[in-house]
C-alpha positions in Angstrom: 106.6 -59.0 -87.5 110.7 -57.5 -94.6 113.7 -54.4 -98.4 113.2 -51.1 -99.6 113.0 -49.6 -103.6 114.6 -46.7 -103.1 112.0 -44.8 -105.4 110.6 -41.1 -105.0 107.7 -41.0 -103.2 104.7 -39.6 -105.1 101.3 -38.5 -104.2 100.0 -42.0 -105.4 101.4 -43.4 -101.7 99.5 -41.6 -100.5 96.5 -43.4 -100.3 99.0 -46.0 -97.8 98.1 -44.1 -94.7 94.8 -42.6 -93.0 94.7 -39.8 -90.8 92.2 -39.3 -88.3 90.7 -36.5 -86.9 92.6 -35.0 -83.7 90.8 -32.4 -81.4 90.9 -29.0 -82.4 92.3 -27.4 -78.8 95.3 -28.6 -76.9 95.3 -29.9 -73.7 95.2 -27.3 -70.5 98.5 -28.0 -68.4 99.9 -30.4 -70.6 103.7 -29.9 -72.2 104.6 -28.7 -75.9 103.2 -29.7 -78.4 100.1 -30.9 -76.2 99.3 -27.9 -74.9 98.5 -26.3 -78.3 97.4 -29.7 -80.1 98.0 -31.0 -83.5 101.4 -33.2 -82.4 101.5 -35.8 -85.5 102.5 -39.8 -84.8 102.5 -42.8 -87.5 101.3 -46.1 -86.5 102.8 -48.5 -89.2 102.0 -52.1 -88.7 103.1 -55.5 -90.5 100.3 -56.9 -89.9 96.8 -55.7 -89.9 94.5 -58.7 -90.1 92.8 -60.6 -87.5 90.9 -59.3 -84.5 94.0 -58.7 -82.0 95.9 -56.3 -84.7 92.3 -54.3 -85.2 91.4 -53.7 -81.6 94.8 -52.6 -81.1 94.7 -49.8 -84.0 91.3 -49.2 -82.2 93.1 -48.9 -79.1 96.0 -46.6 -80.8 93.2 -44.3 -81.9 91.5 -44.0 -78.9 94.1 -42.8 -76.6 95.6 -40.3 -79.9 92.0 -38.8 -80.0 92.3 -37.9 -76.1 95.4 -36.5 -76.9 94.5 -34.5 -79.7 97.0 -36.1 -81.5 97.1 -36.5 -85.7 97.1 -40.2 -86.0 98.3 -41.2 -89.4 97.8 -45.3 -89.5 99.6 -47.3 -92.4 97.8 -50.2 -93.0 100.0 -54.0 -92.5 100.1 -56.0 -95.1 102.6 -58.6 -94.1 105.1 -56.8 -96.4 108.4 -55.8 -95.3 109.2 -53.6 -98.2 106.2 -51.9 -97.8 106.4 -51.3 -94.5 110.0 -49.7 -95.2 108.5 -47.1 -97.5 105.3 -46.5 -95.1 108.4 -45.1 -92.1 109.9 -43.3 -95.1 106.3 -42.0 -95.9 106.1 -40.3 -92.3 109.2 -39.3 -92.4 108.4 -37.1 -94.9 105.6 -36.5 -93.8 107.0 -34.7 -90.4 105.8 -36.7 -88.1 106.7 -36.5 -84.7 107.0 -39.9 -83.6 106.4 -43.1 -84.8 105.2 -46.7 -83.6 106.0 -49.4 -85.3 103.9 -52.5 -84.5 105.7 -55.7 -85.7 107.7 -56.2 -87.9 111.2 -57.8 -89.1 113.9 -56.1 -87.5 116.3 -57.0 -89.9 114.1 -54.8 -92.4 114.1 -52.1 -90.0 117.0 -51.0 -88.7 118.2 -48.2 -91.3 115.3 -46.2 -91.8 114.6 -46.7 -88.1 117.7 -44.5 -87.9 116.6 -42.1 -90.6 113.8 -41.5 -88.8 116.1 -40.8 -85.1 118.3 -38.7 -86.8 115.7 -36.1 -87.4 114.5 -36.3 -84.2 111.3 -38.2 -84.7 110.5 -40.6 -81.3 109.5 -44.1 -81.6 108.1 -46.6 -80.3 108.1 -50.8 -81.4 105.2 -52.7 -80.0 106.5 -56.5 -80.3 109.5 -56.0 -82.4 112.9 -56.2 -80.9 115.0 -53.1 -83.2 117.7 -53.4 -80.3 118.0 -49.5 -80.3 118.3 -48.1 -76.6 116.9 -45.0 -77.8 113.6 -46.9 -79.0 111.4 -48.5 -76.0 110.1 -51.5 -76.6 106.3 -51.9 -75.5 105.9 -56.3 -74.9 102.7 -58.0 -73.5 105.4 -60.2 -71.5 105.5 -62.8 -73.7 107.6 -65.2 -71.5 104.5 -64.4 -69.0 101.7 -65.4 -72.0 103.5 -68.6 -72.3 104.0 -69.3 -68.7 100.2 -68.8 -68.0 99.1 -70.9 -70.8 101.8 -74.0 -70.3 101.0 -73.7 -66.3 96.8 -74.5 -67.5 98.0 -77.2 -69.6 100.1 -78.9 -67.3 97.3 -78.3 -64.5 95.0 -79.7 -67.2 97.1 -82.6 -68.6 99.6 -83.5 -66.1 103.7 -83.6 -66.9 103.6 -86.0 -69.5 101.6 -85.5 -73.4 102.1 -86.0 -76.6 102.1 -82.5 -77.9 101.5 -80.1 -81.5 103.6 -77.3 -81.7 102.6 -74.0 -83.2 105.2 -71.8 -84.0 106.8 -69.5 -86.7 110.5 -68.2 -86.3 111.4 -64.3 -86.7 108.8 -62.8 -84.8 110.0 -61.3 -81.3 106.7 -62.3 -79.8 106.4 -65.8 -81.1 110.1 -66.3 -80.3 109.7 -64.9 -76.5 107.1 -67.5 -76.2 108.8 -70.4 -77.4 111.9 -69.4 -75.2 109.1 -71.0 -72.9 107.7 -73.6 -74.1 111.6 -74.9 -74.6 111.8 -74.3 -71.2 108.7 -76.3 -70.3 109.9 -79.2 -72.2 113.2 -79.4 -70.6 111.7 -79.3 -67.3 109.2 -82.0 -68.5 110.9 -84.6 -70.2 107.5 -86.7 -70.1 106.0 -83.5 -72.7 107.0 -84.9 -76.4 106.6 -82.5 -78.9 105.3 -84.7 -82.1 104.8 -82.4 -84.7 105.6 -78.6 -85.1 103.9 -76.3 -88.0 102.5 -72.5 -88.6 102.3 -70.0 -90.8 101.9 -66.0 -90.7 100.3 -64.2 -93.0 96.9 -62.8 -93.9 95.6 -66.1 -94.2 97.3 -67.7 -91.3 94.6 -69.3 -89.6 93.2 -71.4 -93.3 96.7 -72.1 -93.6 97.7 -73.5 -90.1 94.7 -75.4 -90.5 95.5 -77.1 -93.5 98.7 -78.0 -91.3 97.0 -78.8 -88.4 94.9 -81.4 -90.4 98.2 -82.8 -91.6 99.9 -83.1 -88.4 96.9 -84.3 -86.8 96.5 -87.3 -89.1 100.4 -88.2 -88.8 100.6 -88.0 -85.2 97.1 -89.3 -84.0 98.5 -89.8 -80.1 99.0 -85.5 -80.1 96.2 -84.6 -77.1 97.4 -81.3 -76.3 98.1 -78.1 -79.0 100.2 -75.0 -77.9 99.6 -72.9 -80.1 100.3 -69.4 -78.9 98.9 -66.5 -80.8 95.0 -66.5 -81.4 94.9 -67.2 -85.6 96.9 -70.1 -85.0 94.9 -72.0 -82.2 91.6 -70.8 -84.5 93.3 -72.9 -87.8 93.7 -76.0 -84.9 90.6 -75.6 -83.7 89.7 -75.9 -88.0 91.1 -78.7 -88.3 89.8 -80.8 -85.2 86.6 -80.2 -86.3 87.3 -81.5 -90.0 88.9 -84.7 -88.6 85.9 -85.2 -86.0 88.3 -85.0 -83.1 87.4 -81.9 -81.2 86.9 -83.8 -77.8 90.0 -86.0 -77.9 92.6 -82.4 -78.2 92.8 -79.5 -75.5 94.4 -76.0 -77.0 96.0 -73.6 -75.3 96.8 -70.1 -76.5 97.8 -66.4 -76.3 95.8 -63.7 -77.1 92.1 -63.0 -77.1 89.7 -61.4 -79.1 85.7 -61.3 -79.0 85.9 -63.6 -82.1 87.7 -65.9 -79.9 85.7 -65.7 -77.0 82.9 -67.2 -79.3 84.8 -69.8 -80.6 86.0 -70.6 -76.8 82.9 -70.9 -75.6 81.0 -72.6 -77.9 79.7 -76.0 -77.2 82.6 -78.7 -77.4 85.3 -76.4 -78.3 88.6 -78.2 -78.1 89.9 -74.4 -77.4 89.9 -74.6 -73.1 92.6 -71.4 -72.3 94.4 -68.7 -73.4 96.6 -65.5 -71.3 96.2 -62.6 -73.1 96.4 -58.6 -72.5 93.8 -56.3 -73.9 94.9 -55.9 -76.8 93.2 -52.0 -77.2 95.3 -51.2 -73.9 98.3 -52.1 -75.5 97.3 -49.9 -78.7 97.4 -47.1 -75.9 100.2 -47.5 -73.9 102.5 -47.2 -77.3 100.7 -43.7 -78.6 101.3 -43.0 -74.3 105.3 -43.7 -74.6 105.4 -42.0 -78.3 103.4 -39.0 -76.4 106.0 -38.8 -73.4 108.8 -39.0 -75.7 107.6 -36.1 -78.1 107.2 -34.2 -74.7 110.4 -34.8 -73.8 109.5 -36.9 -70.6 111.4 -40.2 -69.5 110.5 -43.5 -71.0 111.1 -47.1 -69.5 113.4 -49.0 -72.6 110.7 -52.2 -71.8 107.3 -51.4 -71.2 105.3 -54.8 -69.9 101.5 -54.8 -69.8 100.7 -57.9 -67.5 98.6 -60.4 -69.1 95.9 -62.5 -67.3 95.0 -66.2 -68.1 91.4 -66.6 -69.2 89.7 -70.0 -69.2 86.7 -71.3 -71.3 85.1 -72.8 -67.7 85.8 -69.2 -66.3 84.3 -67.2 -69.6 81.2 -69.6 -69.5 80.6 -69.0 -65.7 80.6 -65.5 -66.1 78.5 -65.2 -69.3 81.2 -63.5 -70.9 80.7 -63.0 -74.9 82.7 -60.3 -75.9 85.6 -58.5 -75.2 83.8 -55.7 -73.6 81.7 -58.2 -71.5 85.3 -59.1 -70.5 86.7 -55.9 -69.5 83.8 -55.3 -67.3 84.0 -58.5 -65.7 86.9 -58.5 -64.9 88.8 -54.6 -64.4 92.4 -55.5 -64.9 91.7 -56.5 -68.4 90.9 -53.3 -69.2 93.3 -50.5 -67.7 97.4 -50.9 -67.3 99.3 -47.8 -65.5 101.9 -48.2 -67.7 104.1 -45.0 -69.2 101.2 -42.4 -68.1 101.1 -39.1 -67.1 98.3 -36.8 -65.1 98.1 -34.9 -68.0 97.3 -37.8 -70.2 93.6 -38.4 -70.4 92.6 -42.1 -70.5 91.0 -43.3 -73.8 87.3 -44.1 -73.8 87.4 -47.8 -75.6 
C-alpha cells in the first residue's frame, strides 16, 4: 500500500522470504518453464496483517503449488524501505516474475524497472505503478464502493449524518472514495461529519480509538462507511465502548471469516459489506505472473467482480466462515479471470 539503503545484501536477509515447496514434475502440455517445473515467482506484500492479506498469501500459494511453481513470499510489514530491498532480494535471487501486493507507488517505481529490465514479469495486486508493461490485478474497487453505498442508501434513505473512514495513498482506498465522493455529490442530504483512519499493523485498535473520538464529537453520525474490513472492525470497537451499537449501521469492503463472526453476531452495528474472495484474488495474480513467464497475453486491468454480502443474508444461510461462504454461494469462490487450460485450478 515506502526508500531504499542501497546496502549489499547479505545472507542475514535472507530469513525476509519463505519459499515453499513446488511439485517435483512439470505440467504435461503446458509451455516453458511449466512443462519442466521449477519456474520461481516472489510475492512481496506491504502489508501482511489481518485476515484478507493472509487468505490471499493462502490463495497465492495454492494456485503456485498447482503450478509447480517456487513461491518465495516476503512477508509485509507496512514498510516501504523494506519492501524495496525484498524486490531487490528476488531480483537477485532470479526470479522469474514477481507480484507485488500493495504498496506505495512512489516507493516503487525504480526497482520496479530493475526488475523489467532483466526480464522478470510482474504483477501489482492493488497498487497503481502506472507501467503498461505491468498488469494491474483490482477487486473493482469503484464496484466495492458502489455495492456497499447502494445497501446504505437502501438502508438509510438519501439523507444521514455520516463517519468517514478513509486513508490517502492507497490505490484501493482511493478507488473507493472516488465513490463515496460521488455518492455525496449526488446526495446532498448525506453530510459527512467526521472523517478518520489509520493503516498499519494495528489499524483496527487505532481506528477505534478514532472512532470513539469522532463518535463522541459528532453524536448525530448514524451511518459509518468505512471500506476495508480492519477499519469497520476498530468502528465496530468503538460502538461497543460507547454503548451505541444499535443507534450506528456500518458498511464495508472486504470479508474475512473473522468478520463474518463479528457480522453476525447478536446486535452487531456491522449490517454489509461487498467483497471478492480474497484467496481468488491471491490466484488470479500468480495466474497473470504464470501467463506472462510463458510468454502468453495479459489484460493491463484484471477485475475480479465482487458480490455484496449482508448480515440478514449470512444469518439466513447459517453462514460462519468463509468456506461456509464459498459453498453457499459459488461465485464467491471461482473467477475466470487470466486462465488458461493448462492451468490447473487451486484447491483452497
Amino acid at each position: 500500500m515506502k526508500p531504499f539503503l542501497r546496502l549489499a545484501l547479505s545472507t542475514a536477509t535472507l530469513p525476509l522470504f519463505l519459499a515453499l515447496p513446488a511439485q517435483a514434475a512439470g505440467l504435461p502440455g503446458a509451455p516453458a518453464p511449466f512443462d519442466k517445473g521449477g519456474a520461481k515467482i516472489a510475492l512481496i506484500s506491504y502489508i501482511s496483517a489481518g485476515d484478507f492479506f493472509q487468505a490471499y498469501q493462502a490463495g497465492a500459494e495454492a494456485q503456485a503449488k498447482a503450478l509447480g511453481v517456487d513461491l518465495r513470499v516476503f512477508p509485509g510489514r507496512q514498510n516501504a524501505s523494506e519492501q524495496r530491498e525484498q524486490i531487490l532480494q528476488a531480483i537477485n535471487l532470479g526470479v522469474d516474475g514477481i507480484v507485488i501486493d500493495h504498496g506505495l507507488p512512489e516507493s516503487l517505481g525504480d526497482v520496479v524497472e530493475q526488475a523489467l529490465s532483466k526480464n522478470i514479469k510482474v504483477v501489482a495486486f492493488d497498487v497503481n505503478l502506472d507501467n503498461p508493461k505491468i498488469p494491474q490485478v483490482e477487486q473493482s474497487d469503484h464496484w466495492l464502493a458502489e455495492l456497499a453505498l447502494d445497501k446504505a442508501i437502501k438502508d438509510n434513505g438519501t439523507a444521514f449524518k455520516a463517519g468517514y473512514v478513509y486513508v490517502a495513498g492507497f490505490a484501493p482506498l482511493d478507488r473507493r472514495n472516488e465513490v463515496w465522493e460521488k455518492v455525496k455529490a449526488a446526495h446532498p442530504g448525506i453530510e459527512q461529519k467526521a472523517h478518520f483512519g489509520s493503516v498499519s499493523d494495528t489499524s483496527a485498535a487505532t481506528t477505534a480509538d478514532q472512532a470513539k473520538a469522532a463518535l463522541q464529537a459528532n453524536p448525530d453520525i448514524t451511518v459509518v462507511f468505512a471500506p476495508y474490513d480492519e477499519f469497520a472492525r476498530g468502528v465496530k470497537l468503538a460502538l461497543a465502548d460507547l454503548g451505541r451499537s444499535d443507534a450506528v449501521k456500518i458498511y464495508s469492503a472486504d470479508v474475512s471469516t473473522a468478520d463474518i463472526q463479528e457480522i453476525t453476531e447478536t446486535g452487531s452495528p456491522w449490517v454489509a459489506t461487498a467483497a471478492t474472495n480474497p484467496a481468488v484474488v491471491g490466484a488470479v495474480s500468480i495466474r497473470a505472473a504464470a501467463l506472462q513467464i510463458a510468454g502468453q497475453p495479459v489484460p493491463p486491468r484484471i477485475v475480479v467482480e465482487p458480490l455484496l454480502i449482508t448480515q440478514d443474508e449470512l444469518r439466513t444461510a447459517g453462514v460462519q466462515t468463509i468456506e461456509d461462504l464459498a459453498r453457499k454461494i459459488p461465485a464467491f469462490s471461482t473467477s475466470a479471470a487470466v486462465t488458461a487450460d493448462w492451468i490447473p485450478a487451486p484447491a483452497f
